[in-house]
Every structure is written in structure tokens, then in C-alpha cells.
MIBA-641372 format. One record per residue: x, y, z of N, C-alpha, C, O in turn; residue in one letter. Coordinates in steps of 0.1 Angstrom, whole numbers, padded with zeros to 4 digits, always signed. Layout:
% residues N
XYZXYZXYZXYZA/...
% end
This chain:
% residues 107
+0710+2073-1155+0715+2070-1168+0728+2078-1169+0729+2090-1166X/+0740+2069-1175+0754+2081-1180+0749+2086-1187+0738+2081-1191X/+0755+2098-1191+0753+2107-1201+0766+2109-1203+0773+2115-1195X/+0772+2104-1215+0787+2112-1217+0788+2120-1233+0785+2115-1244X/+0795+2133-1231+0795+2140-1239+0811+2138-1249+0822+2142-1245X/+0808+2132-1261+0819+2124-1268+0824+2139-1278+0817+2145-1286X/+0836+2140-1275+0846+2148-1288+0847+2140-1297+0856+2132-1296X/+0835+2142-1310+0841+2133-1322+0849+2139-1330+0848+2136-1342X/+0860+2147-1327+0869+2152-1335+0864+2157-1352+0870+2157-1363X/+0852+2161-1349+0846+2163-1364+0844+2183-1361+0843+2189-1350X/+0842+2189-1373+0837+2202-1371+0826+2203-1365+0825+2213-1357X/+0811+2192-1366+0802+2195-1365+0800+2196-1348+0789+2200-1343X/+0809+2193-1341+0803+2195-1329+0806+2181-1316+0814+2172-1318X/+0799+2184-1306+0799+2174-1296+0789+2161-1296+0777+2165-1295X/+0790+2146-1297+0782+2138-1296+0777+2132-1284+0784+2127-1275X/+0766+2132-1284+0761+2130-1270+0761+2113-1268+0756+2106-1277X/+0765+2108-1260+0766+2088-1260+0761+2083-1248+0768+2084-1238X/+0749+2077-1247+0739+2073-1237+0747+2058-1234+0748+2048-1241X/+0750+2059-1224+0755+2049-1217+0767+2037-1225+0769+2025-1228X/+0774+2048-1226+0788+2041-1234+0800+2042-1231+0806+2052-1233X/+0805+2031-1224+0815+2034-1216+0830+2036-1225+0840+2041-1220X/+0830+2029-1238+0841+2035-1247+0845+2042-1256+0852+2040-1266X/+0837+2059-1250+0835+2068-1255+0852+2066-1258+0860+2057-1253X/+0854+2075-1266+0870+2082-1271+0877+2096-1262+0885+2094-1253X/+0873+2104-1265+0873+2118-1253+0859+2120-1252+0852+2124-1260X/+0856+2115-1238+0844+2118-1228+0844+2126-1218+0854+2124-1212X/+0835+2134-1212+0831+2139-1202+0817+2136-1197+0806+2140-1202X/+0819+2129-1185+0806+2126-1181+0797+2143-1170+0802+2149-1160X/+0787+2144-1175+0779+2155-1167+0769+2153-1159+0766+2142-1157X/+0763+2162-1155+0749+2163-1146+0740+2166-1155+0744+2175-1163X/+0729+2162-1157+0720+2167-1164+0706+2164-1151+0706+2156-1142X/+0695+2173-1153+0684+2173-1152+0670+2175-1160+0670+2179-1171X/+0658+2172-1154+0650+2170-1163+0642+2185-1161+0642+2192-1151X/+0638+2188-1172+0629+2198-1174+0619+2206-1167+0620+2218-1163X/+0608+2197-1164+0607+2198-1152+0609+2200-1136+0604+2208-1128X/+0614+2193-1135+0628+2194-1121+0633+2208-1122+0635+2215-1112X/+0635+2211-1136+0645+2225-1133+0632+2235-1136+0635+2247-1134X/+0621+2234-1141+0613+2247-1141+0605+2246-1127+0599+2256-1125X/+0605+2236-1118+0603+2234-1099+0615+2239-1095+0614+2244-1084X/+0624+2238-1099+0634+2249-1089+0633+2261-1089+0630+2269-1080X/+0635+2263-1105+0638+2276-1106+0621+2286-1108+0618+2296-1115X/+0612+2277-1097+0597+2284-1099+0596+2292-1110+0593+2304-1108X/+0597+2289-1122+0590+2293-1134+0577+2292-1136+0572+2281-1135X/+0568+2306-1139+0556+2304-1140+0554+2302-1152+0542+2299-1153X/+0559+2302-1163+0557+2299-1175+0568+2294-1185+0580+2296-1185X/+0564+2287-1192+0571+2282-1202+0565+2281-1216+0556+2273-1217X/+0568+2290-1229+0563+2289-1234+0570+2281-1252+0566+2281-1264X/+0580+2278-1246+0589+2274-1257+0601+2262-1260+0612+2264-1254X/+0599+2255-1265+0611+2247-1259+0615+2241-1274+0605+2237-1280X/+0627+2240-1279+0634+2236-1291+0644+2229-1287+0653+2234-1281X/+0646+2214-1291+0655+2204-1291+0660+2196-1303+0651+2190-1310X/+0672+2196-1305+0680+2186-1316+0691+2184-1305+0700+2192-1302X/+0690+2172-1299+0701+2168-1291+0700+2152-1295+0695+2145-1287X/+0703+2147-1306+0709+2137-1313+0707+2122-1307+0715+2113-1305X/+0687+2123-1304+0684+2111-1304+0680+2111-1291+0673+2102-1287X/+0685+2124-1282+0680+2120-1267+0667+2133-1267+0667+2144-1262X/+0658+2128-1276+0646+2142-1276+0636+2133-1268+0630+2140-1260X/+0633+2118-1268+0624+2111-1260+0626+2111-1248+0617+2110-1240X/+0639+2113-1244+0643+2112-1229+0639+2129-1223+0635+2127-1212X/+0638+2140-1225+0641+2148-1229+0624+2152-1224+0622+2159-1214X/+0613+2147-1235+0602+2149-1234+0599+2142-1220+0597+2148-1209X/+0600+2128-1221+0598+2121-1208+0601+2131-1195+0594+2131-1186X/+0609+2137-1195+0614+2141-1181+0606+2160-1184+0611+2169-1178X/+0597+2162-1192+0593+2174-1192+0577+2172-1195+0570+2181-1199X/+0573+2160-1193+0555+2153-1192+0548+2168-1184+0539+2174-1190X/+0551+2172-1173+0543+2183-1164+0546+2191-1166+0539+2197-1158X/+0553+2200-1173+0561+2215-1184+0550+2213-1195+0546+2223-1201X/+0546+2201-1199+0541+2200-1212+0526+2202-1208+0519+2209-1215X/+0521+2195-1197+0508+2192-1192+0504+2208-1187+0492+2211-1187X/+0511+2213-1184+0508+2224-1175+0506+2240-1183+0497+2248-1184X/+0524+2237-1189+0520+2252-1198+0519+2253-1215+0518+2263-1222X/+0518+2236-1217+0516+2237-1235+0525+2245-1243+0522+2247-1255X/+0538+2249-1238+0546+2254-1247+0545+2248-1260+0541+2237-1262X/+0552+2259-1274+0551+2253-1286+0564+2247-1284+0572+2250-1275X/+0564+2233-1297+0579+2225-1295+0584+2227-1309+0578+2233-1318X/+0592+2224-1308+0602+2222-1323+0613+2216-1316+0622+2221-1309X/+0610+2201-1320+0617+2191-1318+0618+2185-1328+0609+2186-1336X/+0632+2174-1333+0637+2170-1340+0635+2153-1343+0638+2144-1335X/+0629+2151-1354+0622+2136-1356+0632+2129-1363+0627+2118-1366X/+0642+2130-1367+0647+2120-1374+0665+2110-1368+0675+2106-1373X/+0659+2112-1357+0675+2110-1353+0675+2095-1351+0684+2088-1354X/+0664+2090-1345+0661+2075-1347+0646+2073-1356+0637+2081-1358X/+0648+2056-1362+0635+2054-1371+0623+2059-1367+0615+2066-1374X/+0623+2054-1353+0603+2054-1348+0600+2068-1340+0590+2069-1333X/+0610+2077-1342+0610+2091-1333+0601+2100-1338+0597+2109-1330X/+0593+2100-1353+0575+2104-1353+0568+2096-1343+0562+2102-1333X/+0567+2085-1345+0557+2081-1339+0557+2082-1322+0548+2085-1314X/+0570+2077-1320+0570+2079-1306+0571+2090-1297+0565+2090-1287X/+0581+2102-1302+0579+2114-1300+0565+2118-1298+0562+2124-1287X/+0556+2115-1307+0537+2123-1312+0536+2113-1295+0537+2120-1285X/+0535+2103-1294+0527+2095-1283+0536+2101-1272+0529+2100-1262X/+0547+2107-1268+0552+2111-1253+0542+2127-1252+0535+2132-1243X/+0545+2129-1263+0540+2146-1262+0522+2143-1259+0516+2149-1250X/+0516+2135-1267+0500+2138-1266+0499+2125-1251+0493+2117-1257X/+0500+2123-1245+0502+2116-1238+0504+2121-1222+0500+2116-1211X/+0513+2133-1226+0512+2141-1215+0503+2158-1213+0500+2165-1204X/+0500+2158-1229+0490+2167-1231+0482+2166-1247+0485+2169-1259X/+0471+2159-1241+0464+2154-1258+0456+2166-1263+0446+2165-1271X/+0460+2175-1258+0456+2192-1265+0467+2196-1277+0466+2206-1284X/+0473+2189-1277+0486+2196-1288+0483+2188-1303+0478+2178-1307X/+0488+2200-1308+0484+2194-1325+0501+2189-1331+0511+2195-1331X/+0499+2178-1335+0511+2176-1340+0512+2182-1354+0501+2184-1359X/+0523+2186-1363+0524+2193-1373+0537+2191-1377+0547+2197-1374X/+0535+2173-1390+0550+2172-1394+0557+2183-1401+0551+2191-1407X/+0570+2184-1401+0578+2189-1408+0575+2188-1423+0567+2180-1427X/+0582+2199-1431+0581+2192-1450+0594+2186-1449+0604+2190-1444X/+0591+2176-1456+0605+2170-1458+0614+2178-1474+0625+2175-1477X/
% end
């Protein structure tokens, strides 16, 4: 998958654009998955992981199923960046470990 990191010329920051080739100022990067990088970097534990990366939190989980299965870290992950991101989020995470309690946010 591209991954290009879009300058929206805004204060708030950098926009991440999954496979868009007419970003405005882009830089495309390397990314790896979660897993992959706690098997390199032989981590025996993981006990934490916090994401708001603007819609790419599915992709994100997906590629950290055996981080999740293995050491149950707590999450604080970000549900509203697309519509069905409770529901589908709760099924990546219990899915790769159906020991976890989901616990919505207050809105």
C-alpha cells in the first residue's frame, strides 16, 4: 500500500492519504507493521500502544493481531475517524485476542 504523507497547509498538522496519487505536497515513506517491528527489535513486552493516525487505526491493528494476541497491551485507539470504526475496530482487536474488554469512550 502507498502511504503518502500530505502537507495540508493547515496548523493542525500532517494528513496521512492511503493511496492517492494527487496528494498536493507529498512524501511517500516506509512504514512497517507492529509486529514486524516488535520481531526485530525482540521486544519481550509490549504493554501500551495509543493511536490517532486519521483513519489508518484498522490498518494499524491488522498489522499488530500477534502484539495484541501475545502481550494484551492496553489500547487507546481512536474511533471516529471513519463511520463503522467502533464496530470494526472492537472485531480486529477481539478477533486477535477475545480476552480484551472493549470500553467506549464518553462522548
Amino acid at each position: 500500500m502507498d502511504i503518502l504523507i500530505e502537507d495540508s497547509g493547515r496548523d493542525a498538522g500532517n494528513t496521512i492519504v492511503l493511496d492517492r496519487k494527487d496528494a498536493h505536497k507529498s512524501e511517500k515513506i516506509v512504514i512497517t507493521t507492529l509486529d514486524k517491528f516488535v520481531e526485530e527489535n525482540n521486544l519481550e513486552r509490549v504493554d501500551f500502544i495509543k493511536a490517532d493516525i486519521e483513519g489508518a487505526e484498522r490498518d494499524m491493528l491488522r498489522g499488530a493481531c500477534n502484539t495484541l494476541k501475545t502481550f494484551a497491551p492496553k489500547l487507546a485507539i481512536c474511533t471516529y475517524h471513519l463511520p463503522d470504526d467502533p464496530e470494526v475496530l472492537e472485531k480486529i482487536i477481539l478477533e486477535a485476542n477475545p480476552n480484551y474488554t472493549i470500553v467506549p469512550s464518553a462522548s
